[in-house]
N, C-alpha and C positions, 0 to 999 in steps of 0.2 A: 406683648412679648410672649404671653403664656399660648395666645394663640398661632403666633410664628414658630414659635419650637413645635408643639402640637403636629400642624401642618409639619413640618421638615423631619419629624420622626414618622410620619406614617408615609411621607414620601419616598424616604431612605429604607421602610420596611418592604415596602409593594415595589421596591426598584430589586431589592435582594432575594424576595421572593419570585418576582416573575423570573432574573437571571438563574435561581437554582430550577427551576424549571428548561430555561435556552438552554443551558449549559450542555453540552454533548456531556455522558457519563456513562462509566463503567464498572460493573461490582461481579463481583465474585466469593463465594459464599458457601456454608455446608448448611445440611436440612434432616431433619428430621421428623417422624410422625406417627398417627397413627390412621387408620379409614376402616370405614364401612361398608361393608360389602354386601348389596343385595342382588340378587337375579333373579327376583320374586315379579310374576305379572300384573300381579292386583299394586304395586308401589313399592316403593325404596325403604318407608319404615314399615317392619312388622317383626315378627319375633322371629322370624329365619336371618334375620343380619348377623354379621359374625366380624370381629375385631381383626385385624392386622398391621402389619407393620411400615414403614416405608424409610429408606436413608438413602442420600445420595448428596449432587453437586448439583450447583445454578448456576448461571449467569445473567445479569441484564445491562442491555446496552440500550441507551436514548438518548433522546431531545425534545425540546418542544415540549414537556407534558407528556410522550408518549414514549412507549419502550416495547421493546419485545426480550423474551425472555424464555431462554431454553435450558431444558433441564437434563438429568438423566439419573433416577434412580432406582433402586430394588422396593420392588414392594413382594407384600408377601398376600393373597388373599386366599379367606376362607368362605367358600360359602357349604351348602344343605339345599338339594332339590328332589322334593318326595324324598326323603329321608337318606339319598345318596351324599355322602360327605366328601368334597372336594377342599384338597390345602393345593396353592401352588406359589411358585412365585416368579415373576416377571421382572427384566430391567424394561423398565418405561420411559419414554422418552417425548416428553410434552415440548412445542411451541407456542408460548402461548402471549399474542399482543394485547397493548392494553396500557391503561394513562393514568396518570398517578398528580395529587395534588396534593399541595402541602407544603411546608418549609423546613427546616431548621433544624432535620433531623426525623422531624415526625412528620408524618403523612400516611394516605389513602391509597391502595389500587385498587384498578379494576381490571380483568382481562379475560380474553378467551381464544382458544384454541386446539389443536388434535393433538393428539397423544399414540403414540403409536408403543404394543407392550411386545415383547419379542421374549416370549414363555420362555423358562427353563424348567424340561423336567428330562427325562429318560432320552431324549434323543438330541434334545442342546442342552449344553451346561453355559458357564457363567463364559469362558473363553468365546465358545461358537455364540454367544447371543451378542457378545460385543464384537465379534467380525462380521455379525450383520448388522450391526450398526454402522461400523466404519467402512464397510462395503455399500452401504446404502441398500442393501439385501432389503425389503418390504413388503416381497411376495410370502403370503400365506402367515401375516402374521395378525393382531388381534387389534381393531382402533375403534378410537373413544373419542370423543369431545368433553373440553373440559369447561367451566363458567366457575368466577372463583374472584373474590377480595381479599386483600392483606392490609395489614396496619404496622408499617414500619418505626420504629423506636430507636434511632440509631443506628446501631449494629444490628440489633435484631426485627424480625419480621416475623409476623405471625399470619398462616394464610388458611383459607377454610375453601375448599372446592365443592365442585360436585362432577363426577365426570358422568354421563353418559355414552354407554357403548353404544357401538355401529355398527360390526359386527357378530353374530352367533358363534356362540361355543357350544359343544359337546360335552355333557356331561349325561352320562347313563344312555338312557332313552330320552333323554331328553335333549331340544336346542334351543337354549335361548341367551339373551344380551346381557353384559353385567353390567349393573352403574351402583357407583357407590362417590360415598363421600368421604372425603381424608379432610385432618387438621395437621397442619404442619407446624414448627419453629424452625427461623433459620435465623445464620447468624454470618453476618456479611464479614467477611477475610479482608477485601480491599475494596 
């Protein structure tokens, strides 16, 4: 008997589990963070990295174990190249797909995708970078690749990236990529 229940509770377990995986789903969610920002050629850690910020909205839509998941927030970055100090900040706006295991609540991702940043400083503000958004406007603006895990807890998710830039910025006399790492909390609405 002890082994018929046994069996019929891990059958009823791995039936509930693979269905929250089939199950089409949809969340929607706010985010917060902070990231590291280097533009440094010798690597990403060294003592020119510099703290910033990040908040915005998600969403992910899936099935099957897999999902894709688009974003869109403010970040703020600081970097220091030869001793020129740049602050800026961008709405960014990552795609990013990727599959998720787990049951009950808790679970794993993994995903990756581009990121595209649409500066605001002296010649777009926050209105003109969201009508290049919704215009799909894309020329002349700044893109990244992102690689990145979360660990969901219910409502909340906790995600650690790493983006690599694609293309060069300008700062002084100088051109080069920025890549940096952000940690986020986010906390799913629906």
């Amino acid at each position: 008997m002890k082994k018929l229940i046994f069996t019929l509770t891990i059958c009823i377990a791995t039936v509930y589990m693979a269905s929250a995986q089939i199950i089409p789903s949809f969340q929607f969610g706010l985010k917060g963070g902070i990231n590291l920002t280097s533009i440094s050629k010798t690597g990403t850690f060294n003592s020119s990295n510099q703290a910033g910020y990040l908040g915005g909205v998600w969403m992910r839509f899936g099935a099957l174990g897999f999902n894709v998941q688009p974003e869109a927030y403010v970040t703020s970055k600081n970097v220091t190249v030869d001793g020129f100090k740049a602050k800026f900040t961008s709405v960014d706006v990552p795609v990013l797909f990727g599959g998720k295991v787990g049951a009950f609540g808790f679970g794993a991702r993994f995903y990756t995708g581009p990121v595209v940043s649409f500066a605001i400083n002296k010649d777009q503000n926050y209105g003109s970078a969201a009508g290049n958004i919704a215009h799909l406007n894309y020329k002349d603006q700044n893109y990244a690749w992102q690689f990145g895990t979360g660990i969901d807890i219910r409502s909340l998710s906790v995600d650690l990236r790493y983006e690599a830039g694609l293309t060069k910025q300008d700062y002084g006399a100088n051109s080069t990529k920025i890549n940096l790492f952000n940690l986020s909390l986010a906390y799913k609405l629906f």
